[in-house]
C-alpha positions in Angstrom: -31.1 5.9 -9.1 -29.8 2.7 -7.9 -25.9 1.8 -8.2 -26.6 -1.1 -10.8 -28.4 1.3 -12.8 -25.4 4.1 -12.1 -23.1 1.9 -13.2 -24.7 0.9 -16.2 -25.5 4.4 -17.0 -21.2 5.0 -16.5 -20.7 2.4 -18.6 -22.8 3.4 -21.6 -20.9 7.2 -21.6 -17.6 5.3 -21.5 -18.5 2.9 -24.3 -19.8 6.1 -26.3 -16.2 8.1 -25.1 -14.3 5.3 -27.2 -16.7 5.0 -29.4 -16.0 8.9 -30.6 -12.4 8.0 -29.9 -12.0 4.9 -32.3 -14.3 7.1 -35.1 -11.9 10.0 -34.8 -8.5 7.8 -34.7 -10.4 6.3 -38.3 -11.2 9.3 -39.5 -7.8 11.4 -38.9 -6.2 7.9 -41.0 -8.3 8.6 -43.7 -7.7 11.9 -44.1 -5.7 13.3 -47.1 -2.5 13.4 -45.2 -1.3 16.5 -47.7 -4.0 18.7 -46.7 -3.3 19.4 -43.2 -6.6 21.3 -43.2 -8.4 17.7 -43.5 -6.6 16.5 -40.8 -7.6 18.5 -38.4 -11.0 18.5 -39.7 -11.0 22.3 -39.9 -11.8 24.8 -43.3 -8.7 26.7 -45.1 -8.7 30.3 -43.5 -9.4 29.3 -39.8 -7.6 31.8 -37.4 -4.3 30.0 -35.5 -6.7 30.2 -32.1 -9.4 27.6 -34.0 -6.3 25.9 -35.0 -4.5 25.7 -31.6 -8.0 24.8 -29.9 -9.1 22.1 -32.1 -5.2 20.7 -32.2 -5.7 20.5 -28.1 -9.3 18.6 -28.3 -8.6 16.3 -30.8 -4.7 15.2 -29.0 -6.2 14.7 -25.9 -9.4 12.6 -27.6 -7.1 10.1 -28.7 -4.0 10.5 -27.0 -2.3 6.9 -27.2 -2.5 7.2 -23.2 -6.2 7.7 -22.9 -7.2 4.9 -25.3 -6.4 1.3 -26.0 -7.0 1.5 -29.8 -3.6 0.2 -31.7 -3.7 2.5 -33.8 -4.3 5.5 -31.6 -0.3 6.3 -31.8 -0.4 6.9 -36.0 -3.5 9.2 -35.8 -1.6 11.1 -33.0 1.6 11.7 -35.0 -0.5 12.7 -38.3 -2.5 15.1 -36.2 0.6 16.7 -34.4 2.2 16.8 -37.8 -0.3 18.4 -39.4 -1.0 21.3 -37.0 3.0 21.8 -37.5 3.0 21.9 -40.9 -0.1 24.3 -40.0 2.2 26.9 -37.6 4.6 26.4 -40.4 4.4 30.0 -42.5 5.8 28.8 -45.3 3.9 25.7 -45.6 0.6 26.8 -44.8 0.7 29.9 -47.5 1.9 27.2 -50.3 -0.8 24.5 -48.7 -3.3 27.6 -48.9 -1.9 28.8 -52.2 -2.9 25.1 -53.8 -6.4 25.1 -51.9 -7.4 29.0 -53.4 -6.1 27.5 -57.1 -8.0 24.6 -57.0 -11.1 26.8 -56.5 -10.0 28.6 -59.4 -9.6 25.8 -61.5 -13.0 24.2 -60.4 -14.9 27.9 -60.9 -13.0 28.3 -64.6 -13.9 24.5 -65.6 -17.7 25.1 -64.9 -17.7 28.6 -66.4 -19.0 29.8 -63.6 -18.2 32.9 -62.0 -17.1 34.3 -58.6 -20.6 35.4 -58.2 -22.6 32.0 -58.6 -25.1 30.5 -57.0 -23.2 27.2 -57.3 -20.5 28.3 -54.9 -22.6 28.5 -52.0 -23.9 25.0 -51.9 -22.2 21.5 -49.8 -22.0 20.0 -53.3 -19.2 23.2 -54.3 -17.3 22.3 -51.2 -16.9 18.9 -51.8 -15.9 18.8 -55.3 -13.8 22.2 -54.0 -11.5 19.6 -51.6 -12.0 17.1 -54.4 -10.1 19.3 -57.0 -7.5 20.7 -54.2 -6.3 16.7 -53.7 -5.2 16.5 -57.4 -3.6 19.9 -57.4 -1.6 18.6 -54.0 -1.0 15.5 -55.7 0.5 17.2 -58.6 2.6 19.6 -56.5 3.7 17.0 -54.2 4.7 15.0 -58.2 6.7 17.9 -59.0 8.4 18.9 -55.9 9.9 15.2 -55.9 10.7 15.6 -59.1 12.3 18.4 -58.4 14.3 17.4 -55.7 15.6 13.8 -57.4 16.6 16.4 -59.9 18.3 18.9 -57.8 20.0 15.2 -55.8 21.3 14.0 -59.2 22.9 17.3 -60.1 24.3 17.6 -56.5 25.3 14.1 -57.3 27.0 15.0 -60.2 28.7 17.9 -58.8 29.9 15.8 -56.1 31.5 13.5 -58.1 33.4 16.0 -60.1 34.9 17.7 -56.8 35.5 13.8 -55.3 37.5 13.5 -58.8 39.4 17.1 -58.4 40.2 16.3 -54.5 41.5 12.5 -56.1 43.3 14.3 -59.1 45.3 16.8 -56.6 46.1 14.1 -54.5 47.6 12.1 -57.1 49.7 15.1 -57.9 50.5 15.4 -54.7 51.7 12.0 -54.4 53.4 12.1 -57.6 55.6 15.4 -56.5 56.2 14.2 -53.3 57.6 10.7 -54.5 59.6 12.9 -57.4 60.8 14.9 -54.5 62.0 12.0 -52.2 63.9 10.2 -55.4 65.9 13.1 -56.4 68.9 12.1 -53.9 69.1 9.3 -55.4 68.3 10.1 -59.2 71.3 12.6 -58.8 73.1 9.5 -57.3 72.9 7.5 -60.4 73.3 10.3 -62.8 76.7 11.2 -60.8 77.9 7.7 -61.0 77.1 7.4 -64.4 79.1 10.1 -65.7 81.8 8.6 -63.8 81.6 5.4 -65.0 81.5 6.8 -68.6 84.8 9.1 -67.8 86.8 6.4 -66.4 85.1 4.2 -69.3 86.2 6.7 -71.7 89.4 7.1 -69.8 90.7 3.4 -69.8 90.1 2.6 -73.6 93.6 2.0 -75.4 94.3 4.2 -78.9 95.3 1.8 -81.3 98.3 2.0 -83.3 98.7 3.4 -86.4 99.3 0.8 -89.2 102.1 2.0 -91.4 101.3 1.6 -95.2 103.6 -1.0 -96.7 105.9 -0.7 -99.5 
């Protein structure tokens, strides 16, 4: 083989490298960013070592460092948060919780049972991640719901010990400046009962008029 033709030949396998690249940077956008599953590209149930191994091939596919695509850095955060959320416990038995109930939900609307035929075909799987969108959708609904609930009643709460905390330091305030005016309240009353006595004191009994005749 001659160099020009090596060197085309090189050039062709990095053209198809960022070709893959740029199709899985596209693809890992796309993805349903609540199912952490389509992230990755992987089926609910893997085992953590498909998860870690697949995490690993895919980072270093389109690490921002090995590729020139701008948006190479977005597909990388949304994969390493999604196999996070995946090592999560909690998250992944409530992201696999959804997943098994939309199965459920697909299997009871089609009166079908465990046991059909219709559960082993490519068309059951896709409707099967269709239906586990809109039950992520509508968890994701409630749990904000939930939580602008649970922020207005902390809100709420909040408020009423801000207004407790304000209502004891007016109290405060108010004994304290009672306290610091008592000298001189005691002051004034003191004086006034000596101006009254010496008041009292200095008036003049009048005379007795003697009756005429």
């Amino acid at each position: 083989m001659s160099d020009d033709d090596k060197d085309a030949l090189d050039a062709l396998e990095l053209e198809a490298k960022e070709f893959d690249k740029d199709a899985e940077i596209d693809r890992i956008l796309k993805a349903f960013r609540l199912d952490a599953y389509a992230v990755l590209d992987l089926n609910p149930g893997v085992p953590d070592s498909d998860i870690k191994i697949t995490y690993r091939k895919k980072s270093l596919l389109i690490h921002p460092d090995k590729t020139k695509n701008p948006r190479a850095p977005d597909a990388f955060d949304r994969l390493k948060k999604a196999v996070t959320e995946l090592q999560d416990e909690k998250h992944r038995e409530r992201l696999d919780e959804a997943i098994a109930d939309a199965r459920m939900l697909l299997i009871r609307e089609n009166k079908w049972t465990v046991d059909s035929e219709e559960l082993k075909t490519d068309q059951f799987l896709k409707d099967w991640r269709n239906k586990a969108r809109e039950v992520l959708i509508d968890s994701e609904h409630r749990r904000r719901r939930q939580m602008k609930a649970q922020l207005q009643e902390e809100g709420r709460e909040q408020r009423k010990q801000d207004e407790e905390i304000e209502e004891r330091k007016r109290k405060r305030d108010h004994e304290k400046d009672w306290e610091q005016t008592r000298d001189e309240r005691i002051s004034s009353w003191r004086t006034f009962q000596k101006g009254g006595k010496s008041e009292e004191g200095g008036k003049k009994k009048k005379k007795k008029l003697k009756p005429i005749g």
